[in-house]
C-alpha positions as CSV (number, residue, x, y, z in Angstrom):
1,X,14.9,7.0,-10.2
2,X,14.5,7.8,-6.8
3,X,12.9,11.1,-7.2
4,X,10.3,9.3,-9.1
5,X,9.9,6.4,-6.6
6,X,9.4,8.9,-4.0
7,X,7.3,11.5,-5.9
8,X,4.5,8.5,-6.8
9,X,4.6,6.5,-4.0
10,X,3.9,10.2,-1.5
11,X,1.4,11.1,-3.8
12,X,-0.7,8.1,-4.1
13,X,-0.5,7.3,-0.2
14,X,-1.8,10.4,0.4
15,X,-4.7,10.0,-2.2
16,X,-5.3,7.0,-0.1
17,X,-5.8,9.2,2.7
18,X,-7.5,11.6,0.9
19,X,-10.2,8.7,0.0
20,X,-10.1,7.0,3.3
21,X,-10.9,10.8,5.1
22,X,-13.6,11.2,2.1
23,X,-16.0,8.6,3.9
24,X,-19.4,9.9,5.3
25,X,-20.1,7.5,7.7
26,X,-16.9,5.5,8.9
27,X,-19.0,2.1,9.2
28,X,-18.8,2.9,5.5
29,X,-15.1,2.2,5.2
30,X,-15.9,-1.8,6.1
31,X,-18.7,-2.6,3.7
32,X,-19.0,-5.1,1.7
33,X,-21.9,-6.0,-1.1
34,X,-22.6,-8.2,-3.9
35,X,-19.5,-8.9,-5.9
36,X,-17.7,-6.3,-3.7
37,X,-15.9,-8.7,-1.8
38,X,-13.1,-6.6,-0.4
39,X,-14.0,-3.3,1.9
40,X,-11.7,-0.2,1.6
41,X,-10.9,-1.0,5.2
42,X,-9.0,-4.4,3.9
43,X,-7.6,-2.8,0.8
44,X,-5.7,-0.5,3.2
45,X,-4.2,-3.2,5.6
46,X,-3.3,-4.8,2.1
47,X,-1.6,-2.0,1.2
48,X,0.1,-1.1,4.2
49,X,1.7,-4.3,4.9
50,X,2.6,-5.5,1.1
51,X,4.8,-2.3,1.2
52,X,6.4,-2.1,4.9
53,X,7.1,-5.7,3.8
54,X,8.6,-5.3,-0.1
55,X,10.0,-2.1,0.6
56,X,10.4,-1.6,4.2
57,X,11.8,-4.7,5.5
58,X,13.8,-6.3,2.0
59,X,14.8,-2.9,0.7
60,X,14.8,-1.2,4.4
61,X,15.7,-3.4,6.7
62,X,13.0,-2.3,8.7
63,X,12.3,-5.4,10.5
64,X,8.5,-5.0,9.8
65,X,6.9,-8.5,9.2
66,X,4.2,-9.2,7.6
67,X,1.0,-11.0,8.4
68,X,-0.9,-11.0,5.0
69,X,-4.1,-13.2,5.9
70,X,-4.5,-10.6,8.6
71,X,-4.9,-8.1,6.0
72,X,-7.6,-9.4,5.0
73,X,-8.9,-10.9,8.0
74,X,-9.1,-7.8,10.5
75,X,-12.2,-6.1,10.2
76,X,-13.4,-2.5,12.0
77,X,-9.7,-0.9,12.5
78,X,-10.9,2.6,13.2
79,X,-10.6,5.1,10.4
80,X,-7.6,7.3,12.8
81,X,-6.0,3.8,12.9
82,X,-5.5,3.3,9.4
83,X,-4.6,6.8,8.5
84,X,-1.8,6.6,11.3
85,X,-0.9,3.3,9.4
86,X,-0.4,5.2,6.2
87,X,1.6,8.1,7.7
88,X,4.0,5.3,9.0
89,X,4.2,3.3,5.7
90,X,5.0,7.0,4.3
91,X,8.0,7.6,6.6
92,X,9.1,3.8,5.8
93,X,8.6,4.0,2.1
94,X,10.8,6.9,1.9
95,X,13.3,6.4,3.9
96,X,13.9,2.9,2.1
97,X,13.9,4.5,-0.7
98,X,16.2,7.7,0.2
99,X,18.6,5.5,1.8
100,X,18.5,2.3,-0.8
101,X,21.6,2.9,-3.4
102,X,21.4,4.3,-6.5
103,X,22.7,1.7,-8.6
104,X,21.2,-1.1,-6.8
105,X,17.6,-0.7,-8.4
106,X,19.6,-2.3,-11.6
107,X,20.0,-5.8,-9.2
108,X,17.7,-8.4,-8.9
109,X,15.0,-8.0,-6.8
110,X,16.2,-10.8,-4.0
111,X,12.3,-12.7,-3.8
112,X,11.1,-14.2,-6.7
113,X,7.6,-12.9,-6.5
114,X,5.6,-13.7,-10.1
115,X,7.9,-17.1,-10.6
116,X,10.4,-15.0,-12.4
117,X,13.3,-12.7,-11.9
118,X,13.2,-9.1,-11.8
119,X,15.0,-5.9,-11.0
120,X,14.4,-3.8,-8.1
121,X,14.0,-1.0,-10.3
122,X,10.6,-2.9,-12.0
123,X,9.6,-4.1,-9.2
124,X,9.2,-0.6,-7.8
125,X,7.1,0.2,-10.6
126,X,4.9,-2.7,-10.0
127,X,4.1,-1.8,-6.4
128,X,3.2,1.5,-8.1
129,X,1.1,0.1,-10.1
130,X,-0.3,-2.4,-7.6
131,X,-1.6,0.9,-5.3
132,X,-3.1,2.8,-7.9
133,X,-5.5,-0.5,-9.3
134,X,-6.4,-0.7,-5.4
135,X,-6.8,3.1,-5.1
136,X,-9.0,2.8,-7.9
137,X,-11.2,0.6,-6.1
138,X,-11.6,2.4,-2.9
139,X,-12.4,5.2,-4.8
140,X,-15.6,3.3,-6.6
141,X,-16.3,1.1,-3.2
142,X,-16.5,4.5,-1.6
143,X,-18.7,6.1,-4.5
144,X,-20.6,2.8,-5.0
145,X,-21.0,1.9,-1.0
146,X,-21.0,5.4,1.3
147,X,-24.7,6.7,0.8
């Protein structure tokens, strides 16, 4: 399980880097048009805190906490900012992960996030699933948006 955690979770951060270092103009990052309501700029602060706070802090203990309207608030983080961001959430998602027991991911997650109870183990594979369907959309804001 963990090898699989880690594997996805390294691999789609760095894609996120990969896409956020892909950017022409770094203006680009913070746009914004039509029905495009959220920038990739905001998609990354989203990411970055919803997992230094579901894995780093309750599965970590790493005292991060989150402030989630901020996420979406902040606007013009420089690009080197960000990227530092995901470097740290990196090293935080890993080492929650390395150091969270084995046959623990069987428990119950301990916050009931969707009104219902679930294990750590599928909650993982939420937050998987949560990155990617915001990957995707950096990846068309920044094919749709950096001209």
């Amino acid at each position: 399980m963990k090898a699989v955690l880690i594997h996805l979770f390294d691999r789609d951060l760095r894609n996120l880097k990969k896409e956020l270092n892909t950017y022409s103009i770094e203006e680009n990052i913070w746009k914004v048009s039509g029905n495009i309501s959220n920038s990739t700029g905001t998609l990354v602060l989203h990411l970055v805190g919803n997992l230094n706070h579901f894995i780093g802090t309750v599965m970590g203990n790493s005292g991060y906490v989150r402030d989630r309207e901020a996420e979406f608030e902040r606007r013009n983080v420089p690009r080197q900012e960000m990227l530092d961001q995901i470097d740290s959430t990196i090293e935080v998602v890993m080492k929650a992960i390395l150091e969270f027991p084995e046959d623990r991911f069987s428990n119950t997650y301990p916050h009931l996030v969707f009104n219902e109870p679930m294990t750590y183990e599928y909650f993982m594979f939420h937050l998987v699933s949560h990155l990617n369907y915001h990957l995707g959309q950096v990846n068309y804001h920044r094919r749709l948006l950096d001209v």
